[in-house]
N, C-alpha and C positions, 0 to 999 in steps of 0.2 A: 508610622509611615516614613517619617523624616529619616530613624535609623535604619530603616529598609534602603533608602536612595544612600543611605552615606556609607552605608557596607557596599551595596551598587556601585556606588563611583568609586572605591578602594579596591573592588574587584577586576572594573574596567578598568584600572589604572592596571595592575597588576599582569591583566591579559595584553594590555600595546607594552609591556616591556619587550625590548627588542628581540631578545630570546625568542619569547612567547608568540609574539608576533611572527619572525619567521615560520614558526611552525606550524603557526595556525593556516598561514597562507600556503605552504608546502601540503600541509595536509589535505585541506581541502579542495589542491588541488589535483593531490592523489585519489581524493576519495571521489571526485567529480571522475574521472578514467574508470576508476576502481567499477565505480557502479554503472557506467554507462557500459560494460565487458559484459554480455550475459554468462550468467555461473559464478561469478565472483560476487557480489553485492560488500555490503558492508559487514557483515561476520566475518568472513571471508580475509577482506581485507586488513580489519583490523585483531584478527588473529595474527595473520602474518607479519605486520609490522610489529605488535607487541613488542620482540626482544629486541627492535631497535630501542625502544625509549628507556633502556636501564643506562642508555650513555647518558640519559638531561636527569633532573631532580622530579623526583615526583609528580608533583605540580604542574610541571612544566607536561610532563608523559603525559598522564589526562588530560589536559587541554589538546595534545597534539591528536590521542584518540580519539574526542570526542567531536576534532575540526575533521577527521579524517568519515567518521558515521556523518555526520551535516553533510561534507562533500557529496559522498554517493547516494544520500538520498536525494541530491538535486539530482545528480550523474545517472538514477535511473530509469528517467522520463527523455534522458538522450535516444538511447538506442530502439527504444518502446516508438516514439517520434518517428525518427530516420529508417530505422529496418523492419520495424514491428517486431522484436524481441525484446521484452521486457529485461531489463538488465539485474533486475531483484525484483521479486514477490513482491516488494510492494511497491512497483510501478504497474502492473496488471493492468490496472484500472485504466492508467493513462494511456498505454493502450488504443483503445475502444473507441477514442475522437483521436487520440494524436496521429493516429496510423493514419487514417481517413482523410482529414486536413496535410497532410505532408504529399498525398498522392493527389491532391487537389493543388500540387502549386502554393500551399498556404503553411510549410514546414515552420518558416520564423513565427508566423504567427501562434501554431502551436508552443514552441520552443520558449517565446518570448512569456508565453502569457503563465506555460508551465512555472520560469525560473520566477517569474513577479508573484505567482501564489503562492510560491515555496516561501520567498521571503517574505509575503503578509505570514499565512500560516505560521513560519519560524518564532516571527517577531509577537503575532499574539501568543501563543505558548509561553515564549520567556517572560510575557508581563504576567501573566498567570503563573507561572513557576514563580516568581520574583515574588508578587503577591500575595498567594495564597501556600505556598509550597506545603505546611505542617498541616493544615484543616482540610486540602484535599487529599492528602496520604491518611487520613482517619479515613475518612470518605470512602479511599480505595479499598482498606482492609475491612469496611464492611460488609463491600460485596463478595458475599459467600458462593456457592454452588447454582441456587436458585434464580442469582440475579445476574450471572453471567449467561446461565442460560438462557431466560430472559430477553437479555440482551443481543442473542444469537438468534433466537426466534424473531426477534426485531429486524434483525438483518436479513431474517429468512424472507420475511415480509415483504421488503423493497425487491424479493429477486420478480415477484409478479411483475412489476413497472421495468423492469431489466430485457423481458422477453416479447414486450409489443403485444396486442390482441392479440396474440393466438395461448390462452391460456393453457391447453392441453400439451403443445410443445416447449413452454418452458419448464410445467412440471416434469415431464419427460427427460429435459435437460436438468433439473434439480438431481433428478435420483441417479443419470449416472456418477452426477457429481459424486452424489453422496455413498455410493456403490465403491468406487476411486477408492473414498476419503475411509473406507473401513476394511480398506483391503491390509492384510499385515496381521501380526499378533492385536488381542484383546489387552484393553490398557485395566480392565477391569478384572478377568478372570487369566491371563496371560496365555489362550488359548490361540491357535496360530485359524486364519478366515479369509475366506475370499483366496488363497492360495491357486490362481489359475493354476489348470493340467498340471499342481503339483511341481511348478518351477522357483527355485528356490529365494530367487530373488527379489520375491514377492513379498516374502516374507517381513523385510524392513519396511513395506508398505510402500505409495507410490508416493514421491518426493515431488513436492509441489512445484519447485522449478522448473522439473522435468517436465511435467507437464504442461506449465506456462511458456516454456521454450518450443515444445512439442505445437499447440494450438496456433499458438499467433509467429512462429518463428517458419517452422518446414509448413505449415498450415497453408498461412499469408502466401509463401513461396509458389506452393502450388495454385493457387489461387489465382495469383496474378500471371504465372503462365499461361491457366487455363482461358484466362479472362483475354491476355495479350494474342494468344494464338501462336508463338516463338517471333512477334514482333518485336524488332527491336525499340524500347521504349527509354526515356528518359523522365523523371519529376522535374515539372517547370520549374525552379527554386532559384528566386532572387531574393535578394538583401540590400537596401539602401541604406544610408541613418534617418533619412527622412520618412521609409518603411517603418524601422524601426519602431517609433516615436508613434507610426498610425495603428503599427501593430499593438503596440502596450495599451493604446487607446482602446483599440477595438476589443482585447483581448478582455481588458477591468469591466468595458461596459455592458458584455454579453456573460464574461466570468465571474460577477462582485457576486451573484447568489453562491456560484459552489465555492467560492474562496472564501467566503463567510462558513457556509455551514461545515465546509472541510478544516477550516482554521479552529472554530470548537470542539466540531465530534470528536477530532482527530486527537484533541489533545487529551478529552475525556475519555472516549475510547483505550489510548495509549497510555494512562497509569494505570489500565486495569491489568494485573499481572499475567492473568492469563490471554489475553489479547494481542495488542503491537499495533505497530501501522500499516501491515498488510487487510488486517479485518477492519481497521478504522479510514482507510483509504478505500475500500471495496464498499463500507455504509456507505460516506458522502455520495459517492457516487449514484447510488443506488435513493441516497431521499434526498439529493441536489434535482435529478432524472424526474422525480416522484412530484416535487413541487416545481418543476420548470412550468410556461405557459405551454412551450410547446413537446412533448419529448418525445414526440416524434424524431425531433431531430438529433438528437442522442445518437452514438453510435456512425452517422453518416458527416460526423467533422465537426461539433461542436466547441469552440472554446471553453463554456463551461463543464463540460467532458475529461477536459482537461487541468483543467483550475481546483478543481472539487479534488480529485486523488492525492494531486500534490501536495496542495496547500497541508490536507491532513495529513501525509505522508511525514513532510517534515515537521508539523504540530505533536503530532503522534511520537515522534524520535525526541522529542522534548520533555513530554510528558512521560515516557519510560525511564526517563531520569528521575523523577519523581519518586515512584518509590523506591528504587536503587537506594538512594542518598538518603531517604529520609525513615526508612524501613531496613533494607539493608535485603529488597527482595528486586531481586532485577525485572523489570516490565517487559524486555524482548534477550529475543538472542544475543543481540551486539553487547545491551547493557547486562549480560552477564560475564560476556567477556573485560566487559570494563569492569565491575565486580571482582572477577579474579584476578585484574591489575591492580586494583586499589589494597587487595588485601595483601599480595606478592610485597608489595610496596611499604605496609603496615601501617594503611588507613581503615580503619573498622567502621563500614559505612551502617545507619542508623541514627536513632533519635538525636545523640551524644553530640554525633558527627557536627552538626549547627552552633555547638558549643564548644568543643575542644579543637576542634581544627578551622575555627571561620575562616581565616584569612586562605583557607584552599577551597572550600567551597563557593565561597562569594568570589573569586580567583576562574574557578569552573563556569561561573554562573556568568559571569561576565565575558568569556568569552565565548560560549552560546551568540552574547550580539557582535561577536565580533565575527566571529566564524560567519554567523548570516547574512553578515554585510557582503566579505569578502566570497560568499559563495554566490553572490545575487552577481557583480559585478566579474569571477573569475567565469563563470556561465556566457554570462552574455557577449564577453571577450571572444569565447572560442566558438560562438553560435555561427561566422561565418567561415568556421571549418567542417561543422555538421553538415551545414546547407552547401557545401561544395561536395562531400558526400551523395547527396542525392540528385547532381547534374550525372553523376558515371549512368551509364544504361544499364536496362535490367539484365542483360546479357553478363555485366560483368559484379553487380550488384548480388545476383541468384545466388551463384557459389560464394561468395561471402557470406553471406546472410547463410546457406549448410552450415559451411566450417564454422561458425562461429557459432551455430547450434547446438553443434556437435561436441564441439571444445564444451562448452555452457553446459551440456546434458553431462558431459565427464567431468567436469570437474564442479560440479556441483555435490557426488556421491564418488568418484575413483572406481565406478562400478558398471563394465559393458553394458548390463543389463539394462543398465536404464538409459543407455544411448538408443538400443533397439524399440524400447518402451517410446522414448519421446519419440521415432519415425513415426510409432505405430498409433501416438495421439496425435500426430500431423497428417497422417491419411484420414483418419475417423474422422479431426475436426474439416477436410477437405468436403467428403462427402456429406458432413451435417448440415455445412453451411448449403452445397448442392442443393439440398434439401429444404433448405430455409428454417433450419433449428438453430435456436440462439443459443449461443456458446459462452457467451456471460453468466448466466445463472449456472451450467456444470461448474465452471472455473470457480466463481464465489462458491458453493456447496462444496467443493474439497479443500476449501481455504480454511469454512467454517464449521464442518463436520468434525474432526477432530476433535473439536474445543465444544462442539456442542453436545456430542454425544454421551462424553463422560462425565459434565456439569449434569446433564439428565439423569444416567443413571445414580451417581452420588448424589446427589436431591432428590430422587424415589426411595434411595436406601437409608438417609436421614429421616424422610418423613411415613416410612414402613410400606409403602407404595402408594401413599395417598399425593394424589397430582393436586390437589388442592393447595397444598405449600406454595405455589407458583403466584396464586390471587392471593396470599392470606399476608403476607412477606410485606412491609411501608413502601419498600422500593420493587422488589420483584413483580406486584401485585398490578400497580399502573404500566407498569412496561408490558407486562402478557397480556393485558386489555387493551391497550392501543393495536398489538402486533396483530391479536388477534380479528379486529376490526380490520387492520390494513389485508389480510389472508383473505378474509370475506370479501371486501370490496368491490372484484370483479364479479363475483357471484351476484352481488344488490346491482350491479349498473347492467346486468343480462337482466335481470330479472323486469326493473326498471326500463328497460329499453322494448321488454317484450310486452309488458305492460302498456306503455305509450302507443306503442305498432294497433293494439289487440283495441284500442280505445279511437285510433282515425280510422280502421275499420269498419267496424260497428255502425257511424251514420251513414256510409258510405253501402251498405247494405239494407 
């Protein structure tokens, strides 16, 4: 442990050189913008910058990258907050209470409690990276087919507590998800599916931004016209420091369950290679909701709504470093891009890496806490530029929140089609909601349909089609028995309930 802390502190020394430091702070100041833009996120971002950093040394490049992915994963609970458009896939979730809370007059408090779980979340990650980094990248390469599965089925679990008592309309909301989510060629047999009326743009399948732009962006919009009646309206939004200080208060004391459970899942979830922290931000959420007292309140402005995505959001961007560096397989998109920088570069990430290059790793590692300091602090700096955002009225709010849809639906894919697609999921999600269908459980099922469907089918074609592989597996075996329990659950509390009815009854007759 002691030579853990003293690579540590030769790391951190390495990241506050002044270089290094600049750039961490430019960076994460890009990436806070970066990801608060819907359609751009952190891919995005740090594609485009890449050919900046062959001007600094190696070292210096990945630190700059990796302060630039921190940024925007705080940056994307900005515009999710303020306009209800998610600014990357994995602010979704945030979403679901920050939109709610911002139109309640309570934006800082969302805001606030968002950037305080990023940096709990961030901070438990890198002790855990720090800690354990080599014994949980075993860990990660054990989970095969079966146990990601699994794992998806666990997440399928928590969508019942996502859609309120009305269990028949969440599943209804499950399957278009999952309808969405296998639209496009077959990853298994390369067969083209789900191709509406033969248009051809169907074909690359339906891009999940698009859709998250689509539901809560033109959705929201219409929404609140319908709701406003073309009143001119404004969001109450103040900001004091004296606020401030009540907000971070309020925000820990109703947020410390989902910024606990989001600060682990997220990081656990996010070295699994096939996962990230869009699918580890959409769990928390979903079994933060599941063991709250109340989750009723979920959905209608909760701080831990808010706390619970994040926290994993950024836990989850930690833990994809993981096996990047210690395997040499990237855990999300971003860290694949850092993957093709590190090798451009002639750093050969894997086991080795811990050994022939420490002084760049522990270098990386150490500004992880440097980046989540300066990301906790450059956030909370420009919070009372958000919150002057939401004084404009809805009249001039409306068209902003289009174009920026719109941009966001284009420059997510460079492809018409799916500008027209996201209108055409922003009218749909108008009238679900009319209708009172929860539009959480669609949105999680084409997050996690993708990844669940081909784990399923390669774990029936491994075990010849025996579904048994799922309970027979150390690790796959308890996770498909709890999911499966949580699946059941509302079915025993009907039953249970009609049971009790059928029994006051009874003497009453």
């Amino acid at each position: 442990m002691m030579e853990i802390l003293g690579l540590l502190s030769d790391g951190l020394w390495l990241s506050l050189q002044p270089t290094n430091l600049m750039l961490i702070i430019v960076g994460v100041t890009l990436g806070l913008f970066i990801g608060a833009m819907p359609g751009l996120g952190s891919v995005n971002g740090v594609a485009i910058l890449l050919p900046i950093t062959f001007l600094v040394p190696p070292a210096s490049a990945i630190i700059f990258l990796a302060a630039i992915y921190y940024g925007a994963m705080y940056g994307g609970a900005i515009s999710s907050i303020t306009l209800g458009i998610p600014g990357a896939s994995t602010a979704v979730a945030t979403t679901f209470d920050g939109r709610p809370l911002a139109l309640k007059g309570r934006a800082s408090l969302a805001l606030i409690t968002a950037a305080i779980a990023s940096f709990i979340g961030g901070t438990v990650s890198n002790i855990l990276f720090t800690a354990f980094a080599p014994p949980l990248a075993t860990v990660a390469l054990s989970f095969g087919n079966p146990e990601i599965f699994a794992l998806m089925l666990l997440a399928f679990a928590t969508f019942v507590g996502l859609g309120g008592d009305d269990i028949p309309k969440t599943v209804f909301s499950i399957c278009i998800g999952l309808v969405f989510a296998a639209v496009g060629y077959d990853e298994i047999s390369g067969a083209p599916r789900l191709v509406f009326f033969d248009i051809s743009g169907f074909l690359h399948g339906v891009n999940f931004l698009v859709l998250a732009i689509g539901v809560y962006g033109i959705g929201e919009m219409l929404w609140t016209i319908d709701s406003t009646r073309g009143k001119i309206t404004s969001t109450d939004a103040k900001m004091t420091v004296k606020g401030i200080v009540s907000d971070a208060k309020e925000g820990m004391r109703r947020g410390w369950k989902g910024t606990a459970i989001g600060s682990f899942l997220g990081f656990f979830v996010g070295i699994l290679p096939a996962a990230g922290a869009t699918p580890g931000s959409l769990m928390s959420y979903g079994v933060t909701k599941m063991v709250a007292r109340n989750p009723k309140e979920f959905g209608q402005g909760h701080p831990g709504g808010v706390a619970a995505p994040e926290a994993a959001n950024n836990s989850a961007s930690t833990g994809s470093m993981l096996p990047m560096l210690t395997l040499g397989i990237p855990g999300s998109p971003t860290t694949a891009i850092l993957l093709g920088g590190m090798v451009i570069w002639g750093l050969t990430p894997g086991p080795r890496l811990f050994t022939d290059q420490s002084e760049f790793v522990w270098g990386l590692i150490g500004s992880f806490y440097v980046s989540n300091f300066f990301a906790l602090v450059i956030n909370i700096a420009f919070i009372p530029l958000f919150i002057w955002m939401l004084r404009m009225p809805f009249t001039i709010l409306a068209p902003m929140i289009f174009v920026l849809s719109v941009v966001g639906g284009y420059a997510a894919t460079k492809d018409m089609h799916d500008v027209w697609l996201m209108l055409g999921f922003g009218l749909g999600a108008f009238f679900l909601r009319k209708l009172d269908y929860p539009l959480a459980p669609a949105v999680l099922a084409i997050v996690l349909g993708p990844i669940a469907e081909p784990t399923l089918r390669q774990s029936l074609l491994l075990s010849s089609g025996d579904p048994t592989i799922f309970f027979t597996r150390p690790i796959a075996g308890p996770i498909t028995v709890i999911a499966i329990i949580l699946i059941l659950l509302p079915l025993f509390k009907i039953i249970w309930t009609k049971v009790k009815s059928s029994r006051v009854e009874t003497p009453a007759q």
